[in-house]
N, C-alpha and C positions, 0 to 999 in steps of 0.2 A: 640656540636661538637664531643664531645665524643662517643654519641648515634650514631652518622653518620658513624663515623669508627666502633664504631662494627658492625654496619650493614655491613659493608665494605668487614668486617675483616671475617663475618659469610659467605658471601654469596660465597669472594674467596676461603673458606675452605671448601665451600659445593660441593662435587664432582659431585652432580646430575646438579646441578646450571651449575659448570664447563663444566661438557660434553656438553649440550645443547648451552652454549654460544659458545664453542669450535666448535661446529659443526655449528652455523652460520658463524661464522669469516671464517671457509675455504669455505661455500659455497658463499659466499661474492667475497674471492679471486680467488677459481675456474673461477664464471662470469666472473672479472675482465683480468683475463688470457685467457679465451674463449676469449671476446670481441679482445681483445690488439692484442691478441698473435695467434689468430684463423687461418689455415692453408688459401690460394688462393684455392678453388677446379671448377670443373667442372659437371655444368651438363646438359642433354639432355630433351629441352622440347617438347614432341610428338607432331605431328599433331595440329599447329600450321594453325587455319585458312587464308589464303589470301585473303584479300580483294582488289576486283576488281571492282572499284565505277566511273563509265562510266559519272554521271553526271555535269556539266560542265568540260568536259574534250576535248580531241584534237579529238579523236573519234566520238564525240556526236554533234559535228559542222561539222561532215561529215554525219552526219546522218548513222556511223558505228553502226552496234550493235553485241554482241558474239552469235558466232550461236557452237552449240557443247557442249564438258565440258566447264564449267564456275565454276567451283567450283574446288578447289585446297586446298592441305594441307602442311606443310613441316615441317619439324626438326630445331628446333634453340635450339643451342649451347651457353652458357652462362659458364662466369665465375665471381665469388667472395668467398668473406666467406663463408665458410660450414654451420654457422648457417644463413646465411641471403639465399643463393641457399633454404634452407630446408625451409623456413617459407615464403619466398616473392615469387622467383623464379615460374611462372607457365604461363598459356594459356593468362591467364589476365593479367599478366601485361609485356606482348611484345606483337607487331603489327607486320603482315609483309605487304607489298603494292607493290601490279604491279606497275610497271610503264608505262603510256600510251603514254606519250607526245610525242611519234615519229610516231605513227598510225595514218597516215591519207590518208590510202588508203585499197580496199577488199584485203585478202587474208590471211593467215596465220601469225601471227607477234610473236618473241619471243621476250618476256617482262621480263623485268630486275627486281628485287626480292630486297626491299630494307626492312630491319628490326631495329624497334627500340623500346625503353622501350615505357611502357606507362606512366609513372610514374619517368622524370627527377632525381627528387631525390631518386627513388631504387636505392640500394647499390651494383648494379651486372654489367657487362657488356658484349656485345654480340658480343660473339666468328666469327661464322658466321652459315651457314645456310646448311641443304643439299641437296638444290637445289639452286641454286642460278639464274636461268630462266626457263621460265614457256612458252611455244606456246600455241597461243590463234587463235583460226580463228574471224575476225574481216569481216561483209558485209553488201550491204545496205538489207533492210528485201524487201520482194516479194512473191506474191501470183498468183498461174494459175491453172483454170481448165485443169484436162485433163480426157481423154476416159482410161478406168481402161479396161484389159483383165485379163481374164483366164490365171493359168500354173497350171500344176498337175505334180507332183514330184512324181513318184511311186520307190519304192526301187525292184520293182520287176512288174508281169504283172497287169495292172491295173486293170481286173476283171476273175472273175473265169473265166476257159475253159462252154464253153456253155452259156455264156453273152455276151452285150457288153456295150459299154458305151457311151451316148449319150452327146450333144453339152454342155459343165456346165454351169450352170447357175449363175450369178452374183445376190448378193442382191443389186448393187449398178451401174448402166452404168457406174460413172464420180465420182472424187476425186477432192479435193480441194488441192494442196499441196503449203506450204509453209514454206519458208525458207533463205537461205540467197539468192541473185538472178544472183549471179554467177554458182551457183548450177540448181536455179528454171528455169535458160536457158536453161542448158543442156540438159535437161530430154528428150529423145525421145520416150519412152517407158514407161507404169507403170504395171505391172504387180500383181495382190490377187494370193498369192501363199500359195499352201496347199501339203503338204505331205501324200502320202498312201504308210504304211509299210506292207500290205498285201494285197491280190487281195481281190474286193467288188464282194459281190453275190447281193447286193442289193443297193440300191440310198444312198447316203450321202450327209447330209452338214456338210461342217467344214466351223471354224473360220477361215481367212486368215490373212497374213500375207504381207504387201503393200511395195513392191519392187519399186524403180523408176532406173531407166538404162539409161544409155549417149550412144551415138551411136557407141561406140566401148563396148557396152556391160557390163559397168563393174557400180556394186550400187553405186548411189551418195549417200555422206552423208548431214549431219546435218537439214534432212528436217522432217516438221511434216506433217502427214495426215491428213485432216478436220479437223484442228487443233487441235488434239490428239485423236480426236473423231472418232478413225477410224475400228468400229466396221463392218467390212464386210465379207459376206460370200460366201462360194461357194460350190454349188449343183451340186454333178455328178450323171446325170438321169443312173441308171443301169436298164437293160431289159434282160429280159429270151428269146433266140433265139429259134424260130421256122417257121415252112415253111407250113402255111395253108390255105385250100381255104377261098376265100372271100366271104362276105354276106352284108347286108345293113339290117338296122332296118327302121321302118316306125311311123311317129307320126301324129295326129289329125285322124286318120283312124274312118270311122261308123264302126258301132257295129260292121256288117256284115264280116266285113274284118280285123278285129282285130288278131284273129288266123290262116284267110289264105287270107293273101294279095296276089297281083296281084306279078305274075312270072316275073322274073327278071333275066338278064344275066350280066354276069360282066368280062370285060377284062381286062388285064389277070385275070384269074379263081382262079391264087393261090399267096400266098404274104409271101416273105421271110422276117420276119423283125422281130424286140426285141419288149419283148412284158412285162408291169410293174404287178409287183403286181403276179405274177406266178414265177414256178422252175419248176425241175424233177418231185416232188410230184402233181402238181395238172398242169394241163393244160388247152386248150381252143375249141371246134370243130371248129370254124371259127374266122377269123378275120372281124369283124364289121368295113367298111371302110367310110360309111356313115349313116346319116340318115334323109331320105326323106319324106317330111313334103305330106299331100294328095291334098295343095291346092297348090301344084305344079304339079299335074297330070292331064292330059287329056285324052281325047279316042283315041287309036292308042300307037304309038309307044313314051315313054318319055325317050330321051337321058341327060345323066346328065355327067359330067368331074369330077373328084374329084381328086385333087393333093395327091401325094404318102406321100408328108411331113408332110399334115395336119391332117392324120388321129388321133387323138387321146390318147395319153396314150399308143403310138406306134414311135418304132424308123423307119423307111422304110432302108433295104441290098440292094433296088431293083437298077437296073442302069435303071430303065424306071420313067419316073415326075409322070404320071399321070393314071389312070384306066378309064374306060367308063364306066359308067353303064346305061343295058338299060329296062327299066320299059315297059311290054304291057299292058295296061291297054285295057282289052277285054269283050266283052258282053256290053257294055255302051255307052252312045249317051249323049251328051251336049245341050243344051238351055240356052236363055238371059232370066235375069228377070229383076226387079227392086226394091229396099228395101225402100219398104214406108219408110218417115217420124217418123211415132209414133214406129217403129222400131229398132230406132237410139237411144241407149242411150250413154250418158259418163263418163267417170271414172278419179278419182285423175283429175279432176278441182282443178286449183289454187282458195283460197279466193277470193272473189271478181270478178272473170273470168264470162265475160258474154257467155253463152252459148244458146241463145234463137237466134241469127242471124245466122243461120245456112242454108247451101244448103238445102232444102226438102229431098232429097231423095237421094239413091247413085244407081246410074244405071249401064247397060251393066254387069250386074253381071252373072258370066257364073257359070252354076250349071250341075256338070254331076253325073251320074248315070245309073243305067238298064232304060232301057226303059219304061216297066211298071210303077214301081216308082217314074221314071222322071214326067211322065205326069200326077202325080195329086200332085205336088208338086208347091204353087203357093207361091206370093210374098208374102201373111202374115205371110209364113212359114220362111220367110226370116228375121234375124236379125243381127245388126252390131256393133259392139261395138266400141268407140273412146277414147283412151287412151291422156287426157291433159298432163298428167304430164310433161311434156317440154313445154309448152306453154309460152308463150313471153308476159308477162300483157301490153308492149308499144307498141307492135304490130297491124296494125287494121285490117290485116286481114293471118291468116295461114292457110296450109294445113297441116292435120294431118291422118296417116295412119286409118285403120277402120276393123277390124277383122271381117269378114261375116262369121256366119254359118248357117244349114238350121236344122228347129225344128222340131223333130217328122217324122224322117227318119232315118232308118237302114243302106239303101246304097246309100244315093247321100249326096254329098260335095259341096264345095264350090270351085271351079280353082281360082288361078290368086289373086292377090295384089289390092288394093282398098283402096280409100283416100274421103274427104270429106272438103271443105272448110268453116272454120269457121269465120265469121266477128264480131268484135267490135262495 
């Protein structure tokens, strides 16, 4: 017993002993005075998710769904102990929740903001919120084809002075849009729209940007394009303006007539129109309006029509549709022949494709030329080619076009279109 008090007696006389015991006993008391005695404070917890859960709800037995923002955040206000706000207090442990139960019709709805712990027994409680309603657009979902146009938005002229700019071209006819279907009714219009903030001296494509407009003009919202997939673009054809005569090129020609075909006149003589792929620096001597195959010519006079639109890699200024042009095909005289059989070959056969029941021969084949030449030009000199590659394997019997040309002649052709029927 003795041994025990001096131990007693050493350890309360030992100052180092004492400090250390001393400074537990007050941080003991401190706690205890925190805990007891701890102020009420306040604090602000950020962006506070809302959650908006559609399923079994008053909405979703309307077959409602949220077209637009659907995502929300808000401010919730809490108050407790200073230490319990600092260590509990935060994103996790409060909820906030729309409320839907009144929705049950399309349009715009403002929903009521209710917040509580998630956690009963946290020691905090909640102030309120700083928002306390949220609008939600609520509709039924709906999808419709539409015809997509053209708009070019220039901040200034759309192409240098000495250009102009042709019809733009869509990478796409038609859109798919979808979205809520108070919206997808409305749409009268959809417009790819693209912006140029300087005049083009040359052809552009850009990416567009897909507009849809109600019939007083103004963008509807909350809709998607091809279902977000709405990579479309738009091409403005630019051309170099100039005013030059016209000409025609010529294809299948013999030898003979390769570098000086048969004279030709063209009306009108001269063609004001945009023209690709040129500027200031380099130019054109003619505009090429057509080009005339030889097994469209005859002897005498060949009149041909060619519309002003179709020309080529050319825009037409002109206020006239169409040109004449007219081909003399002079010095030459026409005859019939007929193209044997063993003449006849075919090309790009399907597998399997019987090609052995075939017409003999393909006749009335008109061959012009000089005169001279004409006449020692005979049928073996004659061959025709037959392109299968369209042929029909259930078919039992088609016609298929036949490419005639004449062997070992300088200046006679072949006139005129020619067919051959094939049987199964």
């Amino acid at each position: 017993m003795n041994r025990i008090a001096n131990i007693t007696h050493k350890l309360f006389y030992d100052n180092k002993v004492l400090m250390v015991f001393s400074f537990v006993v007050a941080v003991i008391i401190w706690l205890l005075v925190v805990i007891s005695f701890s102020p009420v404070d306040t604090a602000v917890i950020k962006d506070v998710p809302v959650t908006l859960d559609l399923a079994n709800s008053v909405p979703a037995q309307f077959d409602l769904e949220i077209f637009g923002q659907s995502e929300f955040s808000v401010d919730v206000e809490v108050s407790g102990k200073r230490y319990i706000l600092s260590s509990v207090a935060d994103k996790n442990s409060v909820k906030v929740v729309a409320q839907t139960a009144y929705v049950d019709s399309a349009g715009k709805h403002t929903l009521t903001l209710k917040a509580s712990k998630v956690k009963e027994s946290d020691e905090f409680e909640i102030v309120g919120l700083s928002d306390e309603f949220i609008e939600v657009f609520f509709d039924v979902y709906m999808e419709q084809d539409f015809n997509l146009e053209p708009r070019i938005n220039a901040d200034d002229e759309l192409v240098e002075k000495g250009f102009v700019a042709g019809d733009p071209v869509l990478s796409a006819e038609s859109v798919v849009i979808s979205g809520p279907a108070t919206e997808v009714r409305a749409v009268k219009s959809v417009f790819a729209e693209i912006n140029i903030d300087k005049p083009l001296s040359q052809t552009k494509t850009q990416a567009a940007e897909i507009n849809a407009y109600n019939e007083a003009g103004a963008v509807l919202h909350y809709l998607s394009y091809n279902y977000g997939n709405s990579d479309v673009t738009v091409t403005v054809p630019v051309y170099y303006v100039v005013n030059k005569p016209t000409s025609v090129t010529f294809k299948n020609a013999p030898s003979a007539y390769i570098d000086e075909p048969f004279s030709y006149t063209i009306n009108p003589a001269q063609f004001n129109a945009g023209i690709q792929g040129i500027d200031g620096s380099n130019t054109v001597e003619s505009i090429a309006i057509a080009t005339i195959d030889f097994a469209q010519l005859k002897p005498g006079k060949n009149v041909f029509t060619v519309s002003a639109d179709s020309v080529p890699s050319v825009y037409s200024l002109e206020s006239f549709n169409d040109f004449e042009v007219t081909v003399s095909v002079t010095g030459c005289k026409s005859k019939t022949l007929t193209v044997p059989a063993e003449n006849i070959s075919f090309v790009n056969a399907p597998q399997s494709y019987n090609v052995e029941s075939v017409v003999r021969s393909v006749g009335s084949v008109t061959v012009v030329g000089p005169e001279a030449s004409l006449s020692v030009v005979t049928p073996s000199e004659l061959f025709a080619t037959v392109d299968l590659s369209g042929a029909d394997l259930s078919a039992t019997q088609q016609e298929f076009s036949a490419r005639v040309s004449v062997k070992n002649s300088e200046d006679c052709w072949v006139s005129g279109s020619y067919s051959v029927v094939v049987s199964q």
